[in-house]
C-alpha positions as CSV (number, residue, x, y, z in Angstrom):
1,X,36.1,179.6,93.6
2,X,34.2,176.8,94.7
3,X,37.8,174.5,95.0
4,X,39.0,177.4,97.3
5,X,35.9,177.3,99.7
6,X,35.9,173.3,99.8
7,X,39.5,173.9,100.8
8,X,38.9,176.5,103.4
9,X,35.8,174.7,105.0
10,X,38.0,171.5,104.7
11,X,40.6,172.9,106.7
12,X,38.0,174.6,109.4
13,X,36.3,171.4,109.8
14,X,40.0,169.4,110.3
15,X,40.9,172.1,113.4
16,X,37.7,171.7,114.8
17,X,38.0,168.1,115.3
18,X,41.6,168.3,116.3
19,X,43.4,167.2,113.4
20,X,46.2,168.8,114.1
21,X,47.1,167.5,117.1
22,X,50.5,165.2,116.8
23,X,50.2,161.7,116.5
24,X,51.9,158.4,115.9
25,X,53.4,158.1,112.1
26,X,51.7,156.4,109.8
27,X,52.6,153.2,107.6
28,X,52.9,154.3,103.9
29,X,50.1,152.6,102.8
30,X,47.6,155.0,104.9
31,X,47.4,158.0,103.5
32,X,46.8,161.3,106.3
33,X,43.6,163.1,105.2
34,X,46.1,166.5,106.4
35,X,48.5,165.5,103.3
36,X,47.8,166.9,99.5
37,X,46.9,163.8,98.8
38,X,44.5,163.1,101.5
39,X,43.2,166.4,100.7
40,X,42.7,165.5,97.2
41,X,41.0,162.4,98.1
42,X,38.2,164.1,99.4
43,X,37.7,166.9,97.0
44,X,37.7,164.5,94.1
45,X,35.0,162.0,96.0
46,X,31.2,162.0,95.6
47,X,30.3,159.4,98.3
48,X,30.9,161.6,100.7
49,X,27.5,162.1,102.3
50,X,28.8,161.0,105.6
51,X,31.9,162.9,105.7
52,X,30.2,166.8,107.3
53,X,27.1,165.6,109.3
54,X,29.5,163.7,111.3
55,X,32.8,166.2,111.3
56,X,30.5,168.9,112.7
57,X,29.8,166.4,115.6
58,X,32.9,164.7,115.6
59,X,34.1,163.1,119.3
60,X,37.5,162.2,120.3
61,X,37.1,159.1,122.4
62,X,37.7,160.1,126.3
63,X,39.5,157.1,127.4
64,X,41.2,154.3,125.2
65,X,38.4,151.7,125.6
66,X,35.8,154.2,124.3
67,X,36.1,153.8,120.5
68,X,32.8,152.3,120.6
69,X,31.7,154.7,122.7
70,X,32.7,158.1,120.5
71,X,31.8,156.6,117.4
72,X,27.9,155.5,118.3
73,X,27.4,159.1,120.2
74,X,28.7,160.5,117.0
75,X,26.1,159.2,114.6
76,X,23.5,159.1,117.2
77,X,23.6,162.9,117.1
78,X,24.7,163.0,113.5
79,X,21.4,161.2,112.8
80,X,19.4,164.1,114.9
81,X,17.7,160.6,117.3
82,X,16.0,161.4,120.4
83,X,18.8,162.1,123.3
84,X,18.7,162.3,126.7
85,X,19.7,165.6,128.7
86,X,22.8,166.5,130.4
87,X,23.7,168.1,133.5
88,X,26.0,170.8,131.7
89,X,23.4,171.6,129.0
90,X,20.3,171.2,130.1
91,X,17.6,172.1,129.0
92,X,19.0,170.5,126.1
93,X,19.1,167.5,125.1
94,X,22.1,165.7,123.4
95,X,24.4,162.2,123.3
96,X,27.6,162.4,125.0
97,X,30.2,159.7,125.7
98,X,28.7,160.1,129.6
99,X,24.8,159.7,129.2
100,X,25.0,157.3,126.3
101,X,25.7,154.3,128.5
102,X,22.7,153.4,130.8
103,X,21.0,149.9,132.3
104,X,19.7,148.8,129.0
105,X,23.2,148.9,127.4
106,X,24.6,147.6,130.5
107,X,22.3,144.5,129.8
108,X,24.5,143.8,126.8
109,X,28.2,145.3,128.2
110,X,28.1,146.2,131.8
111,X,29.9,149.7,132.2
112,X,32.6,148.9,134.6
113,X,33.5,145.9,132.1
114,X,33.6,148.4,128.7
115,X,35.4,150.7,130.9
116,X,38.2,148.8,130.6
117,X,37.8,146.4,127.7
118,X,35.8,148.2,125.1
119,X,33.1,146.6,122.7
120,X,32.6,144.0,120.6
121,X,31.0,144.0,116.8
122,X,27.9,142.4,117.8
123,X,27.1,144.3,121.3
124,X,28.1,147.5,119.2
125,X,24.8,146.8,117.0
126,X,23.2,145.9,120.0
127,X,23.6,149.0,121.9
128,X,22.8,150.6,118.6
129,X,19.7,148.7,118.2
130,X,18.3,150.2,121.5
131,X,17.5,153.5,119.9
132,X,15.0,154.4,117.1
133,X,17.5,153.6,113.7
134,X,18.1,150.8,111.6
135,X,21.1,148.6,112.5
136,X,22.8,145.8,110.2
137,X,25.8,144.1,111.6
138,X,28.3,142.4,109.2
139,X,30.6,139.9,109.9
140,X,33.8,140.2,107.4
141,X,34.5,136.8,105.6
142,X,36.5,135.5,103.1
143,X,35.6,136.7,99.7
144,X,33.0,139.4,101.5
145,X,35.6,142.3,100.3
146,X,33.4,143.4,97.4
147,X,30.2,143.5,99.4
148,X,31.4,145.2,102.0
149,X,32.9,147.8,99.2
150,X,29.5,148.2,97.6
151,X,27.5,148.3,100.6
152,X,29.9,150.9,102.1
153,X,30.3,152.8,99.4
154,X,26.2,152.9,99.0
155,X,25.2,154.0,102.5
156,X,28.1,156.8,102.2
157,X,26.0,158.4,98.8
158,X,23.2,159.1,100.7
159,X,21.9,161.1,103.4
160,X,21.4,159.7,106.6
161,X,23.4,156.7,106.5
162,X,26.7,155.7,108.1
163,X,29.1,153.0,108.6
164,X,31.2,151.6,111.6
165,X,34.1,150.1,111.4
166,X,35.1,147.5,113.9
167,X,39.1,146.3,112.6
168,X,42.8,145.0,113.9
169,X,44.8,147.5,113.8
170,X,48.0,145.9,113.9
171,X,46.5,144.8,110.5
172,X,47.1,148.0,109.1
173,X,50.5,148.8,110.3
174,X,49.6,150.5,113.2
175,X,49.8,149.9,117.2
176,X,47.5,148.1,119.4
177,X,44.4,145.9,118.9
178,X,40.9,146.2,117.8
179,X,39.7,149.6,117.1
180,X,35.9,151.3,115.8
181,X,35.7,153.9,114.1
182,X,33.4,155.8,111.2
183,X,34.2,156.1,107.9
184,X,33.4,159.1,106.2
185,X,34.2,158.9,102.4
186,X,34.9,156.8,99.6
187,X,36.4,157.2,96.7
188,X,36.0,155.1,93.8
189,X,39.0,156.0,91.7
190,X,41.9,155.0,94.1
191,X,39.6,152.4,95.9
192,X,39.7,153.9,99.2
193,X,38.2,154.4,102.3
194,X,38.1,157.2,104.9
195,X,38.6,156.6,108.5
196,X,37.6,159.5,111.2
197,X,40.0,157.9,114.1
198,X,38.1,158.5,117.5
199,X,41.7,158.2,119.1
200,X,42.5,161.3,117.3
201,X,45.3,161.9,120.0
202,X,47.1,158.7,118.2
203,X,46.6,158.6,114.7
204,X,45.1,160.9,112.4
205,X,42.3,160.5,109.5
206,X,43.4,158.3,107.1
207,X,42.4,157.2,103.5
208,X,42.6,153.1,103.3
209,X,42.9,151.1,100.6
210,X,39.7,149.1,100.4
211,X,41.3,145.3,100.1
212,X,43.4,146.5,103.6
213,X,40.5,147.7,105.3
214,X,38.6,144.5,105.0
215,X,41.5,142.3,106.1
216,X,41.9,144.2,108.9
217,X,38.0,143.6,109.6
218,X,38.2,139.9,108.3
219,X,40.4,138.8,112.0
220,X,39.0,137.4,115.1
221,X,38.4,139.0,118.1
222,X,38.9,136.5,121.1
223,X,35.9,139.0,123.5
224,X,33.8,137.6,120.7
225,X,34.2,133.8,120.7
226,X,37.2,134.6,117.8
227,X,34.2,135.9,115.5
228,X,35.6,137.8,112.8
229,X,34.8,141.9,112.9
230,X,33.5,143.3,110.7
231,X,31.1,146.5,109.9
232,X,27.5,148.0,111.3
233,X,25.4,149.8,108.7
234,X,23.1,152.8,110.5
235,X,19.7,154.6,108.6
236,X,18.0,157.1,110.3
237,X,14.4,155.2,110.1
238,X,13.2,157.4,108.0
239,X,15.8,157.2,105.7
240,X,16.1,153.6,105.6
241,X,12.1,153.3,104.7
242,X,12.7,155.2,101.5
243,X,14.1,153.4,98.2
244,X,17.4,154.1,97.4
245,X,17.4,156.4,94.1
């Protein structure tokens, strides 16, 4: 009984954010969340924390620089922080991909630049930094692939806590260049990881190997003096004040 509901509110929760929608095919080592096996992934997971706080807010990213965009609105509001208001819903008050941007962040990445060239790693935490959670950037480096599997992992057991993933997609068999995204899940016994793809009109969500994931985070990105990418760690403040049990 309990298998069948996780099944059903799986599937629910895929519609919503548009899973469905076609896409480009995937490399065999990625494994589609939609398949059996994606969808065994998950139900056999425990770090997993991450996985419905940010499906029920999820954001497809509204232009193709915008990765960075989607993913920080999406655990901005996942993470319940104080928004600003919007035209079409006041007198509420929530992030969007429009009022997320405003002359603080352009301070770090000017608007009309983004626009057309997306984010780096670093001004990613920045623009993170500028609201009331705890931000940790990471740099991938050789030999960094079991920290970044036991941080990771960590921050997806527990409440409040998310990852971003800033990686090359062409390292992972799949088109175009750097990409950010959220993970949502790990689990331990096939080593994976699971990506929410903002550009959920191109690829799907996908389970990655961990050892793949890093590599494709451990490559330089030439808008950030060919640093390497790498990952941001998020805590709601509250969260991140109390001792990990």
């Amino acid at each position: 009984m309990i298998a069948s509901l996780a099944r059903t509110l799986l599937f629910l929760l895929l519609l919503a954010t548009g899973a469905t929608a076609d896409s480009l095919p995937l490399p065999d080592r990625l494994v589609d969340l939609r398949s059996p096996q994606g969808e065994a992934f998950l139900l056999e997971t425990h770090a997993l924390e991450a996985y419905f706080p940010i499906s029920v807010v999820f954001e497809t990213q509204k232009t193709q620089a915008y990765c960075g965009v989607a993913s920080m609105v999406m655990v901005l509001n996942a993470l319940r922080a104080p928004a600003p208001t919007s035209p079409e819903y006041r007198p509420y008050s929530i992030f969007t991909q429009d009022n997320l941007l405003d002359e603080k962040s352009d301070a770090i990445r000017p608007r009309d630049l983004l626009a057309h060239r997306g984010m780096t790693l670093d001004q990613l935490g920045q623009i993170l930094a500028l609201h009331p959670v705890t931000v940790e950037v990471r740099h991938a480096a050789p030999g960094g692939v079991d920290d970044f599997r036991k941080s990771a992992a960590d921050y997806l057991s527990r409440e409040n806590h998310f990852v971003l993933v800033n990686y090359y997609r062409k390292a992972l068999g799949q088109e175009w260049g750097g990409h950010i995204s959220p993970l949502a899940a790990y689990d331990e016994k096939t080593d994976r990881f699971l990506i929410l793809d903002v550009a959920r009109y191109k690829y799907p969500p996908v389970w990655v190997t961990t050892s793949d994931l890093f590599d494709a985070m451990n490559t330089p990105d030439p808008d950030n003096a060919d640093k390497m990418r790498g990952y941001v760690l998020i805590a709601g403040q509250a969260a991140a004040s109390a001792p990990a049990q």
